[in-house]
PDB file of N, CA, C and O in Angstrom:
ATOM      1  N   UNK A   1       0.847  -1.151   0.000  1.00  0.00           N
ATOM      2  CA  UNK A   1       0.000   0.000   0.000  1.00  0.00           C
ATOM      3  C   UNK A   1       0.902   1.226   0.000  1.00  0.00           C
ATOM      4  O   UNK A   1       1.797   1.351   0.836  1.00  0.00           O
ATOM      5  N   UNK A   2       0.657   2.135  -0.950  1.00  0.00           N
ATOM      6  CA  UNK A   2       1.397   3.027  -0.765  1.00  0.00           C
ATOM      7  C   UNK A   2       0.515   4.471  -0.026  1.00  0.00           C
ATOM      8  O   UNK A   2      -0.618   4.811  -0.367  1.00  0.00           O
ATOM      9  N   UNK A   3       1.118   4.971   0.733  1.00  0.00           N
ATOM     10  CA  UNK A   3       0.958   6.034   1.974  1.00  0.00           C
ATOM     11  C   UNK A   3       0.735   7.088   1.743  1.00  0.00           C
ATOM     12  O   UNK A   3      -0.336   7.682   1.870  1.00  0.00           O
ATOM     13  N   UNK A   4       2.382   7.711   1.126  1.00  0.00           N
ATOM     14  CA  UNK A   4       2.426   8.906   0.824  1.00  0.00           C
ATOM     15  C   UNK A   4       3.374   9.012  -0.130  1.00  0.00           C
ATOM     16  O   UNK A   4       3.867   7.935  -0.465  1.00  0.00           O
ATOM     17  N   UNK A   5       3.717   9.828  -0.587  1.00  0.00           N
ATOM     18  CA  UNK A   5       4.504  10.197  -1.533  1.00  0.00           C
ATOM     19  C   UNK A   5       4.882  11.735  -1.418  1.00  0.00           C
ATOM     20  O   UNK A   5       4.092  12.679  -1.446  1.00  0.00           O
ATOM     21  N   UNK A   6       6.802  11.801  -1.228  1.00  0.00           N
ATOM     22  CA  UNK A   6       6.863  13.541  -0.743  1.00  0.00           C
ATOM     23  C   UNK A   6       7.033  13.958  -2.271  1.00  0.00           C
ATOM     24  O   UNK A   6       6.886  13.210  -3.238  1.00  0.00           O
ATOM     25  N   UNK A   7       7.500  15.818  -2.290  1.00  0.00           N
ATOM     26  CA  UNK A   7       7.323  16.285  -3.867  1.00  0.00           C
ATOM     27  C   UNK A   7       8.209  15.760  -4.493  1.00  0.00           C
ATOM     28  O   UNK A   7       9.064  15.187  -3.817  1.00  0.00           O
ATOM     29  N   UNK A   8       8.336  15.745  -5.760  1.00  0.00           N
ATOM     30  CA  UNK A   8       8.702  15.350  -6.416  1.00  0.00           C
ATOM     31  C   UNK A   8       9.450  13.986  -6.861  1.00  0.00           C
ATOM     32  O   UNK A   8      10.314  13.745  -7.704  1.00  0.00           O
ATOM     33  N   UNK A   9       8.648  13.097  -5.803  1.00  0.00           N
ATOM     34  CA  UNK A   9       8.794  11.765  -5.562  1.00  0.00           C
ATOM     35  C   UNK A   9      10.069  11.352  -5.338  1.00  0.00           C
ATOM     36  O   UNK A   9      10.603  10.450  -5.984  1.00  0.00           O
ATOM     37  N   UNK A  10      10.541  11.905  -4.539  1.00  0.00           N
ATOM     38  CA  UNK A  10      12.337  11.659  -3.624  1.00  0.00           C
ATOM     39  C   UNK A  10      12.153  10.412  -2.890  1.00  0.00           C
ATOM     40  O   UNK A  10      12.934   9.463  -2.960  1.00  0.00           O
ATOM     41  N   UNK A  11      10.535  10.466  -1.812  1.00  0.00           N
ATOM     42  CA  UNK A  11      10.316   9.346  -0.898  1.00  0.00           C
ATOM     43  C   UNK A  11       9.096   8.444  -1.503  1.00  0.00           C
ATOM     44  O   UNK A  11       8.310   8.939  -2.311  1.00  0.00           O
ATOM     45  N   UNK A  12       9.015   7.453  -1.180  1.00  0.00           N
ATOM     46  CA  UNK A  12       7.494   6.882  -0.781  1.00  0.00           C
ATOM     47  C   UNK A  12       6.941   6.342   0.585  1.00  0.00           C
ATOM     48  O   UNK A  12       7.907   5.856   1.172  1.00  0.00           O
ATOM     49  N   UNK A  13       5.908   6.226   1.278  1.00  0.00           N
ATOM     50  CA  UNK A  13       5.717   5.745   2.205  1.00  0.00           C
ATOM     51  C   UNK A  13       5.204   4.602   2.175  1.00  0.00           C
ATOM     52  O   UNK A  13       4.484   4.247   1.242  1.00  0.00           O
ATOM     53  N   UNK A  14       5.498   3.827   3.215  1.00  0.00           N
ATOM     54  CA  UNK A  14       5.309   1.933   3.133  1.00  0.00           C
ATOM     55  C   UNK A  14       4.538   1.949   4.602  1.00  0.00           C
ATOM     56  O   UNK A  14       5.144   2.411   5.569  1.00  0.00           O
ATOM     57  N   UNK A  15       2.637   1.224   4.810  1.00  0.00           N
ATOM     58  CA  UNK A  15       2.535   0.898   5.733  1.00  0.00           C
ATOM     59  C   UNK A  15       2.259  -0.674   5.616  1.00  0.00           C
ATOM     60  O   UNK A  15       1.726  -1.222   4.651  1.00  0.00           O
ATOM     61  N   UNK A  16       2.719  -1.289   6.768  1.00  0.00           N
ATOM     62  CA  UNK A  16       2.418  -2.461   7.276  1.00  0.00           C
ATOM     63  C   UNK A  16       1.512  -2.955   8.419  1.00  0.00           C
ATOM     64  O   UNK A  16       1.804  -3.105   9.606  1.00  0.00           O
ATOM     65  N   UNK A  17       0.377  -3.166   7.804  1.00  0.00           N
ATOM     66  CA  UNK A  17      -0.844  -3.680   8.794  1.00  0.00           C
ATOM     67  C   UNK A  17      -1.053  -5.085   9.398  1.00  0.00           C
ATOM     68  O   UNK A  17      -0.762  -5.974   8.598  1.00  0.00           O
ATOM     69  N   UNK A  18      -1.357  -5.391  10.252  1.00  0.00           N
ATOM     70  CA  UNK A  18      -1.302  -6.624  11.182  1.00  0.00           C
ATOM     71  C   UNK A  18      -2.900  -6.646  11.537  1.00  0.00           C
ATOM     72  O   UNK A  18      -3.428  -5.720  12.153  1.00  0.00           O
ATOM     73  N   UNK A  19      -3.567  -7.721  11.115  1.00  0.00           N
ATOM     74  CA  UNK A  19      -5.149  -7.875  12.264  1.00  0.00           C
ATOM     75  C   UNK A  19      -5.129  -9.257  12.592  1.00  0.00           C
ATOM     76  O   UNK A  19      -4.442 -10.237  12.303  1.00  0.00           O
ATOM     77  N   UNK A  20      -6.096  -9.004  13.277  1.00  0.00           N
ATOM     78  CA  UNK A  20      -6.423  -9.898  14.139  1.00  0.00           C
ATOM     79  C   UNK A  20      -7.557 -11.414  13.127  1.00  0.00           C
ATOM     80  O   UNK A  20      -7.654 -11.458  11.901  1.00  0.00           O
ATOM     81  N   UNK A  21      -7.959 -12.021  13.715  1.00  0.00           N
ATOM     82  CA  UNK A  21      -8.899 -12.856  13.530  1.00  0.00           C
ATOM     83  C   UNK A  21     -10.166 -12.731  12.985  1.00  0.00           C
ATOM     84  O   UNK A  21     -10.881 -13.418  12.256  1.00  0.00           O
ATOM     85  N   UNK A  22     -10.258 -11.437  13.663  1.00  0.00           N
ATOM     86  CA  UNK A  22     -11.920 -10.905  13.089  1.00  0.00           C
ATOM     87  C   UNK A  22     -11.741  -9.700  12.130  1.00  0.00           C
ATOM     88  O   UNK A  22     -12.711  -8.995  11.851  1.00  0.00           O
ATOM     89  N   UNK A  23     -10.477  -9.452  11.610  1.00  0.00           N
ATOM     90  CA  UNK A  23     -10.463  -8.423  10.930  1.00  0.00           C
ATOM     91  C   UNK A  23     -10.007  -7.149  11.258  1.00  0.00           C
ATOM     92  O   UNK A  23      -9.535  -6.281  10.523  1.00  0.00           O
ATOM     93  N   UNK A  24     -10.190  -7.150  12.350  1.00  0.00           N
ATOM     94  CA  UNK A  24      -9.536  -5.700  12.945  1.00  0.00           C
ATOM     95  C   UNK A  24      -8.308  -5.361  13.297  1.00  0.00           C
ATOM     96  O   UNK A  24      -7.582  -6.268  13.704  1.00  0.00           O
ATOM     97  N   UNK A  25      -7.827  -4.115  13.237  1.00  0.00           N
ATOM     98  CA  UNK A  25      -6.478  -3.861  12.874  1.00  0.00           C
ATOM     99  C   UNK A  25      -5.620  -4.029  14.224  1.00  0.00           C
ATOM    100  O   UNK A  25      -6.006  -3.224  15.071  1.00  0.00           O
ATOM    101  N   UNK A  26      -4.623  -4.803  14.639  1.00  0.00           N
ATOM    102  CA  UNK A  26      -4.007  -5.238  15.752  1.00  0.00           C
ATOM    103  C   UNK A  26      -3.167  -4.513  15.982  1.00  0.00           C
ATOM    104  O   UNK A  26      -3.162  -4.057  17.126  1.00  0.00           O
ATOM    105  N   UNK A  27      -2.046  -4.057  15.003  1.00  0.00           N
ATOM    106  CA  UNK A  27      -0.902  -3.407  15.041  1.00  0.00           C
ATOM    107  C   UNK A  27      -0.469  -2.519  13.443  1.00  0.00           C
ATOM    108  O   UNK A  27      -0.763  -2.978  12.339  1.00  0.00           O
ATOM    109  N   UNK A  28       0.124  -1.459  13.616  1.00  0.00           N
ATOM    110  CA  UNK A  28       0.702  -1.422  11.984  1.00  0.00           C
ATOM    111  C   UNK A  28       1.872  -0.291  12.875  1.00  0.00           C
ATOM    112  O   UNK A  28       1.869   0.150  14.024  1.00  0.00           O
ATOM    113  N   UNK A  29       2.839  -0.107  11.659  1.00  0.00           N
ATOM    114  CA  UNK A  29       3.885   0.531  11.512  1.00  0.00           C
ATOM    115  C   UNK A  29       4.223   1.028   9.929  1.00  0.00           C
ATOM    116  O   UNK A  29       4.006   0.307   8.954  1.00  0.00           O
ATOM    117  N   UNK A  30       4.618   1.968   9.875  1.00  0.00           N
ATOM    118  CA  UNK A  30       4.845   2.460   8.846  1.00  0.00           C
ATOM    119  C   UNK A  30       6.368   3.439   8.857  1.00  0.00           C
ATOM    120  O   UNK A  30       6.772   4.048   9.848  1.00  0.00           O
ATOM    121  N   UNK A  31       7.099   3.401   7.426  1.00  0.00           N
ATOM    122  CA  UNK A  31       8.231   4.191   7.267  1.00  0.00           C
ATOM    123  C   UNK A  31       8.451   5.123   6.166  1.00  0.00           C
ATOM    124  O   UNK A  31       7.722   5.020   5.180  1.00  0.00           O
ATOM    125  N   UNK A  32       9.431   6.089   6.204  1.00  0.00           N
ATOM    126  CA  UNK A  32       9.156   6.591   4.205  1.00  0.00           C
ATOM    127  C   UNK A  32      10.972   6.051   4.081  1.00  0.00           C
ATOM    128  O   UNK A  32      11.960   6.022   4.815  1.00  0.00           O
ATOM    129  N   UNK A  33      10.626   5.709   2.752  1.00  0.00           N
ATOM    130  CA  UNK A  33      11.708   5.229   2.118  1.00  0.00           C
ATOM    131  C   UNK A  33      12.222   6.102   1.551  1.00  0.00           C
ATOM    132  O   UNK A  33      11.541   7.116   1.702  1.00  0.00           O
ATOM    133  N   UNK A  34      13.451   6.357   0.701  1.00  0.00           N
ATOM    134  CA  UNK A  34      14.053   7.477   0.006  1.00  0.00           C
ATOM    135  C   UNK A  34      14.360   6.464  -1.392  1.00  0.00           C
ATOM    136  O   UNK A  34      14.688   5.289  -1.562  1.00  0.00           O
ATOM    137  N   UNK A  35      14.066   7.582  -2.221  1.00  0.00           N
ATOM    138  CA  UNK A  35      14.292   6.650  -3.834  1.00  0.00           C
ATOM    139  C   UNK A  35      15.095   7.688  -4.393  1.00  0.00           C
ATOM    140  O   UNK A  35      14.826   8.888  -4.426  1.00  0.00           O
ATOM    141  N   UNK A  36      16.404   6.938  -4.956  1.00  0.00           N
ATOM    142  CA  UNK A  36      17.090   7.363  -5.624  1.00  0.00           C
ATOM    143  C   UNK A  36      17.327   6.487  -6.813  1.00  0.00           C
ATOM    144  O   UNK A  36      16.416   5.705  -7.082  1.00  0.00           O
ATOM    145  N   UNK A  37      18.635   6.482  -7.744  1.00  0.00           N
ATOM    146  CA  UNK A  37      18.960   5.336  -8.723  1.00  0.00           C
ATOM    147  C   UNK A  37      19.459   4.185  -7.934  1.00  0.00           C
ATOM    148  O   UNK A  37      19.048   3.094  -8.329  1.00  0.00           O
ATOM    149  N   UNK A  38      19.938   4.180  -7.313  1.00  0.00           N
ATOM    150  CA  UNK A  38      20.321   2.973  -6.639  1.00  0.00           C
ATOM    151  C   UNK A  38      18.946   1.766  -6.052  1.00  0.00           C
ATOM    152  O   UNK A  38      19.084   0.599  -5.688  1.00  0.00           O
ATOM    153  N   UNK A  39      17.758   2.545  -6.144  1.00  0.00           N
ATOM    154  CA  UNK A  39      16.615   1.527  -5.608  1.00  0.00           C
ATOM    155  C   UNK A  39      16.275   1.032  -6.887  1.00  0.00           C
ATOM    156  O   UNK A  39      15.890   1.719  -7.833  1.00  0.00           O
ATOM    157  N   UNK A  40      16.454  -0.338  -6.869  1.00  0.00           N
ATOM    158  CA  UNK A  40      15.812  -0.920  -8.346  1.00  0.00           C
ATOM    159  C   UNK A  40      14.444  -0.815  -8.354  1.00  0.00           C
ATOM    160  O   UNK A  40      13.831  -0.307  -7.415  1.00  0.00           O
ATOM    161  N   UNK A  41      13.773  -1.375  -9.606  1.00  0.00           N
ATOM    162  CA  UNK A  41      12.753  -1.448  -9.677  1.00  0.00           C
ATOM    163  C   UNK A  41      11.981  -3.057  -8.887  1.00  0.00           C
ATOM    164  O   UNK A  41      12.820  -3.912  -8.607  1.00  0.00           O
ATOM    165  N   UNK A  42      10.899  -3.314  -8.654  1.00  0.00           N
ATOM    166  CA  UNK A  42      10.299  -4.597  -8.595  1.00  0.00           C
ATOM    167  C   UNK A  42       9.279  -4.804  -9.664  1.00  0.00           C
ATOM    168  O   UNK A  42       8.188  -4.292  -9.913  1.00  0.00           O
ATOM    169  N   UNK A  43      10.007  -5.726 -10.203  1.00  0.00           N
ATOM    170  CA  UNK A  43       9.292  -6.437 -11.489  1.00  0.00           C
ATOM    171  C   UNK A  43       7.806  -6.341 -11.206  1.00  0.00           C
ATOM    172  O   UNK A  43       7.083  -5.602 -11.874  1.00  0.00           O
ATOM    173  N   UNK A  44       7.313  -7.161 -10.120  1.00  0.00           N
ATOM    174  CA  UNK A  44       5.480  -7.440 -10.096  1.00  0.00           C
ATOM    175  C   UNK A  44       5.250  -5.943  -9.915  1.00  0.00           C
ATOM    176  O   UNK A  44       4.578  -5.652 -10.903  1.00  0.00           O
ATOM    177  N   UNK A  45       5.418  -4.931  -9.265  1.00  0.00           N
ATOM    178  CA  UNK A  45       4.778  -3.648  -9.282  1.00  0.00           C
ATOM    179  C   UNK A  45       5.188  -2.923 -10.437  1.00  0.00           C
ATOM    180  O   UNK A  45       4.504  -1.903 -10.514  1.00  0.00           O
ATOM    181  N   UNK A  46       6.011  -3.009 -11.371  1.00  0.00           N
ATOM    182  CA  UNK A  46       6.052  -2.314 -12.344  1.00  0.00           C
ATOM    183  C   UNK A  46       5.144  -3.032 -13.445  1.00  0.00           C
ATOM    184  O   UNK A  46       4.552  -2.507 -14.388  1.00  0.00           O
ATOM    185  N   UNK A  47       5.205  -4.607 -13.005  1.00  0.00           N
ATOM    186  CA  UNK A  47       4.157  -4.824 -13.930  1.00  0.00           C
ATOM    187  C   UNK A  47       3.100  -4.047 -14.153  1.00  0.00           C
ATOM    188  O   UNK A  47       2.924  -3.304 -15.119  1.00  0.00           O
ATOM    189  N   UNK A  48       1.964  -4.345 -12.677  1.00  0.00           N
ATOM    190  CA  UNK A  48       0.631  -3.447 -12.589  1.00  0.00           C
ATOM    191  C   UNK A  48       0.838  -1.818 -13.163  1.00  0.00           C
ATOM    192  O   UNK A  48       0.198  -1.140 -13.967  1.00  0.00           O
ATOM    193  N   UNK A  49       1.879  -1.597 -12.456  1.00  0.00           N
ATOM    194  CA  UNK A  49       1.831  -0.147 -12.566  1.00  0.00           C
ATOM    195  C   UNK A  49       1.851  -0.055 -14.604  1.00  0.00           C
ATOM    196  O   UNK A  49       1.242   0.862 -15.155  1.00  0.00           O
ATOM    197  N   UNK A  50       2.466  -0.907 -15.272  1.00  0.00           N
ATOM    198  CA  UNK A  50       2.494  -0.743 -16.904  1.00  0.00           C
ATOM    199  C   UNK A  50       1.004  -0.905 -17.412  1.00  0.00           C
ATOM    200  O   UNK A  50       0.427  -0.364 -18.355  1.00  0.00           O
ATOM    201  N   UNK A  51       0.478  -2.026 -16.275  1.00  0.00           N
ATOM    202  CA  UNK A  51      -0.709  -2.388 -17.430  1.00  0.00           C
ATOM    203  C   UNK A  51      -2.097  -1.154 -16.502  1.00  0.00           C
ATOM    204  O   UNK A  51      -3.250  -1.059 -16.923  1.00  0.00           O
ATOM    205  N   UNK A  52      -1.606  -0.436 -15.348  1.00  0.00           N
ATOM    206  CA  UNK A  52      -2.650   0.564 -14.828  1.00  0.00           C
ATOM    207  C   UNK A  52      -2.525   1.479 -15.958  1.00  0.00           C
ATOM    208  O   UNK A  52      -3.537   1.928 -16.497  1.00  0.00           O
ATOM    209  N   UNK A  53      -1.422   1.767 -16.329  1.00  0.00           N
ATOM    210  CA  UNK A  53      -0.813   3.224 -17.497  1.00  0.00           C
ATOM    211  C   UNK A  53      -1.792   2.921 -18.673  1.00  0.00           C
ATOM    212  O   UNK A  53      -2.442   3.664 -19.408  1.00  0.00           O
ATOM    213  N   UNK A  54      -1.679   1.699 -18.599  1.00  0.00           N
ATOM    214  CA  UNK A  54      -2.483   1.363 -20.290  1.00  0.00           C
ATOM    215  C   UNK A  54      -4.028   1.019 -20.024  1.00  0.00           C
ATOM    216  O   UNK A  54      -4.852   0.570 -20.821  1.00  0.00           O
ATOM    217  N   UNK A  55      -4.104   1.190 -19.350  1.00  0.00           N
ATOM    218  CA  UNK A  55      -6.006   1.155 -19.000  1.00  0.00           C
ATOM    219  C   UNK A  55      -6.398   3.134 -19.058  1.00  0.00           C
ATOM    220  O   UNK A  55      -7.310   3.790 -19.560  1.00  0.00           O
ATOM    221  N   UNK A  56      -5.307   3.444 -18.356  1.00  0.00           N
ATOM    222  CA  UNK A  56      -5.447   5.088 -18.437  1.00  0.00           C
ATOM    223  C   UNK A  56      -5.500   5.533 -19.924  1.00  0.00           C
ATOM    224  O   UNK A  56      -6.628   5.647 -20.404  1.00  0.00           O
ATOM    225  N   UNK A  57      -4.851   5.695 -20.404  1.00  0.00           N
ATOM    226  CA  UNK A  57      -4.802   5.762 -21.637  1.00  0.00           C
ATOM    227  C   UNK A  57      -5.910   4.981 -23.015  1.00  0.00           C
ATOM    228  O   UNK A  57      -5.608   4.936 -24.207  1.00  0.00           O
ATOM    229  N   UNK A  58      -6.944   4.548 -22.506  1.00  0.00           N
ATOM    230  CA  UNK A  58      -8.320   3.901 -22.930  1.00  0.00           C
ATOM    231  C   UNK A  58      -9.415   5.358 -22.906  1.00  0.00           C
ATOM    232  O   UNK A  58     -10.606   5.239 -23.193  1.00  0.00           O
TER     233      UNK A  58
END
């Protein structure tokens, strides 16, 4: 899930949710990451993110 995003997309934010049994939220934590060239890409999210671009573009 993505959180937040600062300007000009330097960071992103990552939360991590934890529930319980019945659904309800037990614990979460969250961090912002810093993106530079050195952060590769991940294949499965660039997937979606290619084929979200091309639904936009419909």
């Amino acid at each position: 899930m993505i959180v937040e995003s600062q300007v000009l997309g330097k960071k992103l934010g990552k939360l991590i949710v934890k529930f319980n049994s019945v659904g309800k939220i037990k614990e979460f934590e969250g961090e912002l990451l810093k993106l530079d060239p050195e952060v590769e890409d991940d294949p499965e999210i660039a997937k979606i993110l290619k084929e979200y671009l091309e639904q936009m573009k419909k």
